[in-house]
C-alpha positions in Angstrom: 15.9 -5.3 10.8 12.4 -4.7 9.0 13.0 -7.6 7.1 13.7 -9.7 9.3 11.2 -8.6 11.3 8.3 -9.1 8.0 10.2 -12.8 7.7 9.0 -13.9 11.4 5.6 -12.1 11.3 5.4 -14.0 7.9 6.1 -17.6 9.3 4.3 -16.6 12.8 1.2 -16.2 11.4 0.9 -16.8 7.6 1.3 -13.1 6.2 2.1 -9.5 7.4 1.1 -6.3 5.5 4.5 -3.6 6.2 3.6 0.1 6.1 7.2 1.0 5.8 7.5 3.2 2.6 6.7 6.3 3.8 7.1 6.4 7.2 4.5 8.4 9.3 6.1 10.7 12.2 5.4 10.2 15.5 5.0 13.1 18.0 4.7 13.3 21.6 5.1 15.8 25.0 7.4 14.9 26.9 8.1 16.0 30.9 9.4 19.8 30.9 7.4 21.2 27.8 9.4 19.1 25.3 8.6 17.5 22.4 10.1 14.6 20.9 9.4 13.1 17.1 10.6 10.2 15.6 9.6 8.1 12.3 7.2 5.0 12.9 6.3 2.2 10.5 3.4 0.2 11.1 3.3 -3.2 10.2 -0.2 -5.1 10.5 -1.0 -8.9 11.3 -4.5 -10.8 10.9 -5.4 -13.4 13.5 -8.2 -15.5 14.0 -7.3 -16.0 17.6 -5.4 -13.5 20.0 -2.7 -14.9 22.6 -2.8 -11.6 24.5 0.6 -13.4 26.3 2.5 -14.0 23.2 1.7 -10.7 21.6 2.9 -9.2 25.2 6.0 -11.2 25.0 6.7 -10.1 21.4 6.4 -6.4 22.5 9.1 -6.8 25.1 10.9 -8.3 22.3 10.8 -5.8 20.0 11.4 -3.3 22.1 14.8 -4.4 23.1 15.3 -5.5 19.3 14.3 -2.1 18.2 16.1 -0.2 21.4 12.6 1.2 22.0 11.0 2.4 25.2 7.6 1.4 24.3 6.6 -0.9 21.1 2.5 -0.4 20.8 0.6 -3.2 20.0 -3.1 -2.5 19.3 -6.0 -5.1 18.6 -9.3 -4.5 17.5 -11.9 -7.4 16.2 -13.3 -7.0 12.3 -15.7 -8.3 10.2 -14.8 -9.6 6.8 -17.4 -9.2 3.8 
């Protein structure tokens, strides 16, 4: 499913870097003291213009792709050198 999933961010937008070698754990409280963990991959896109509504879309997406409760998808604007 990665693959496939590098293969569309590939043709969406021209490239995709995957962090998926080692993936990093993810922890979190949940209701009643508990903790839950699970492995995360990250994989990162570069865009010179956001569509907030297709990203949104893409997360609903993925999380039915993925069977997740919550995809995140974070922005944040750079400068290049």
């Amino acid at each position: 499913m990665f693959e496939t999933l590098k293969a569309d961010l590939t043709k969406a937008y021209q490239g995709v870097t995957a962090f998926v070698q080692a993936p990093a754990q993810g922890r979190w409280s949940q209701e009643g003291a508990r903790t839950a963990e699970e492995d995360i991959v990250i994989f990162e896109v570069m865009v010179a213009d956001l569509d907030l509504g297709q990203w949104q879309q893409r997360r609903g997406d993925l999380e039915i792709r993925f069977r997740q409760a919550r995809v995140v998808i974070r922005h944040m604007d750079i400068g290049l050198i």
